[in-house]
Structure formats: structure tokens, C-alpha cells
VMD Tcl script that draws the C-alpha trace (Angstrom):
set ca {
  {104.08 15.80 41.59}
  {108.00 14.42 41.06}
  {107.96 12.34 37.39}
  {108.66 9.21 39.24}
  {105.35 10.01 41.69}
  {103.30 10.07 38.10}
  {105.13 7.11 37.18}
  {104.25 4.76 40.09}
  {100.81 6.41 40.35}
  {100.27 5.20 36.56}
  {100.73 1.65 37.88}
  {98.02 1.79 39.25}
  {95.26 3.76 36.94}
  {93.50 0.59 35.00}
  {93.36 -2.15 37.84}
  {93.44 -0.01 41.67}
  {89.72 0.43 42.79}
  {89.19 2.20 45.62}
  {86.18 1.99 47.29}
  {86.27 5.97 48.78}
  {86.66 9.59 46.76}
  {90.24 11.27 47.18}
  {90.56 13.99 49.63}
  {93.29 16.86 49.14}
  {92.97 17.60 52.68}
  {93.38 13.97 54.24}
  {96.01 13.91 51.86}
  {97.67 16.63 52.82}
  {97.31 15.73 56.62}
  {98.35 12.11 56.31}
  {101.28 13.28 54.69}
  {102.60 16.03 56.80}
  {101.64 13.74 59.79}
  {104.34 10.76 58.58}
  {106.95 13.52 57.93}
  {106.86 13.84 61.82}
  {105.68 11.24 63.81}
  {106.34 7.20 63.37}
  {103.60 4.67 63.09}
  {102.11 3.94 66.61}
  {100.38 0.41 68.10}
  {96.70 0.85 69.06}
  {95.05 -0.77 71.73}
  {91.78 -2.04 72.24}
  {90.32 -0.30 75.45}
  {91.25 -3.26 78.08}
  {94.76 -1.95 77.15}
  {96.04 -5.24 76.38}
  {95.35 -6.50 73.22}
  {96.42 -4.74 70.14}
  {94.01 -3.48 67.55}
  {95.43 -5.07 64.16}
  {93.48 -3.23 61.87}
  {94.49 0.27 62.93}
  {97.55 2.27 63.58}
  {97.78 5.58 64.90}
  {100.23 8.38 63.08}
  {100.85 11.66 65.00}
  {97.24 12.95 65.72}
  {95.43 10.15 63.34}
  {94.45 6.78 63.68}
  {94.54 5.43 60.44}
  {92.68 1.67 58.99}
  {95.47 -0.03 57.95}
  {94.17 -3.18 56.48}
  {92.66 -3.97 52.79}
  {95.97 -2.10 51.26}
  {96.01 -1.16 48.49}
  {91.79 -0.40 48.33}
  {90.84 1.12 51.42}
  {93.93 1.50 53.34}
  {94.91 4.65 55.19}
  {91.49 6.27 55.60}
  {90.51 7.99 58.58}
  {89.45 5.50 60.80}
  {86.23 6.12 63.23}
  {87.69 8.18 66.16}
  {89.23 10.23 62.84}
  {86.30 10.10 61.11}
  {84.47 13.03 62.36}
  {86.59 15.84 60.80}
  {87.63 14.13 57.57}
  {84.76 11.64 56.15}
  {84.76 8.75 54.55}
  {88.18 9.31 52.25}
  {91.07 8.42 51.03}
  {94.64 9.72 50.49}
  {96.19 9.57 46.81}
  {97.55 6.40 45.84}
  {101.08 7.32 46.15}
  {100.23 8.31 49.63}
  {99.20 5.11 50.35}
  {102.13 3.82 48.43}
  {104.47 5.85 50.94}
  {102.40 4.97 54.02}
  {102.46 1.44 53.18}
  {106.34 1.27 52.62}
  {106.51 3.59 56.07}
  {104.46 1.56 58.12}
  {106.19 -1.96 56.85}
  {109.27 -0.21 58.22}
  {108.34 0.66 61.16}
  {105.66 -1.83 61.98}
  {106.66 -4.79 60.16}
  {103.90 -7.00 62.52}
  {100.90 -5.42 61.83}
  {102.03 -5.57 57.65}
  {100.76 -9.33 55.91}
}
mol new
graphics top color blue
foreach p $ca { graphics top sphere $p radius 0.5 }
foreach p [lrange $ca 0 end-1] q [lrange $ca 1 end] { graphics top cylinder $p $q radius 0.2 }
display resetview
């Protein structure tokens, strides 16, 4: 990790409670995924209506909502080959500045 990854990770170590156990893997897979692909709209089956709380990155759909805490977990259709976990929290640092970019409307 770069100094200024511990440095903005440290922000976080007495008050950031996450509610799932870090995964190297999903980590590792989140990451390499937003090196190549964008941030994607999902749908809700009728194909109409977007689904707010989800966004899909390369092969992953992601939960996108209650940032910093549970934010950028493998969401259900995900689910099966990673768990219930999370990324690091500079990973979710980076995917939250990433998916403001590119999907400012689905951001608070």
C-alpha cells in the first residue's frame, strides 16, 4: 500500500464500522474490475425502471448504497462466488469517487 493509501485508510480506523469481514479476493476483483470497465445502470427486470441501489462494474453488480458501511459488496446475483464481504476501505474510497464520476445520479 502507497503512504497516502495508509494515510486515508487511517481516517477511517476509530469511527468506520462495517457491518461485513474484508475479503482479499473481492478486493482484488473489485479493483481490477474498475481499472477496466465504467460503472453501469441496472435495471429492474421490466427493463424500465432503474435499480438505485445497485450498479454493475465489468462482470459485478455491486450494492451501492449505505457508503461508507456496506457499500460495494457483492450484491445477490454476485453473491454466490464471493459471500457476504467487503472490499478494503480505500477500495471503497476509490469506488465511491469512481462511481460519483461516472454516475453522479445514483450518488446522494
Amino acid at each position: 500500500m502507497k503512504p497516502i493509501g495508509k494515510l486515508k485508510s487511517l481516517k477511517y480506523l476509530f469511527n468506520w464500522t462495517t457491518l461485513y469481514p474484508y475479503s482479499k479476493e473481492w478486493d482484488y476483483e473489485l479493483t481490477r474490475a474498475m481499472a477496466k470497465y465504467p460503472f453501469k445502470l441496472v435495471y429492474y427486470p421490466d427493463g424500465k425502471s432503474i435499480d438505485r441501489y445497485v450498479a454493475q462494474v465489468g462482470p459485478h453488480i455491486v450494492w451501492i448504497k449505505n457508503y461508507p458501511y456496506v457499500a460495494f459488496r457483492p450484491e445477490k446475483r454476485t453473491l454466490k462466488k464471493f459471500g457476504l464481504v467487503r472490499p478494503s476501505r480505500l477500495t471503497i474510497e476509490r469506488a465511491y469517487k469512481k462511481l460519483k464520476k461516472e454516475l453522479p445520479e445514483l450518488v446522494n
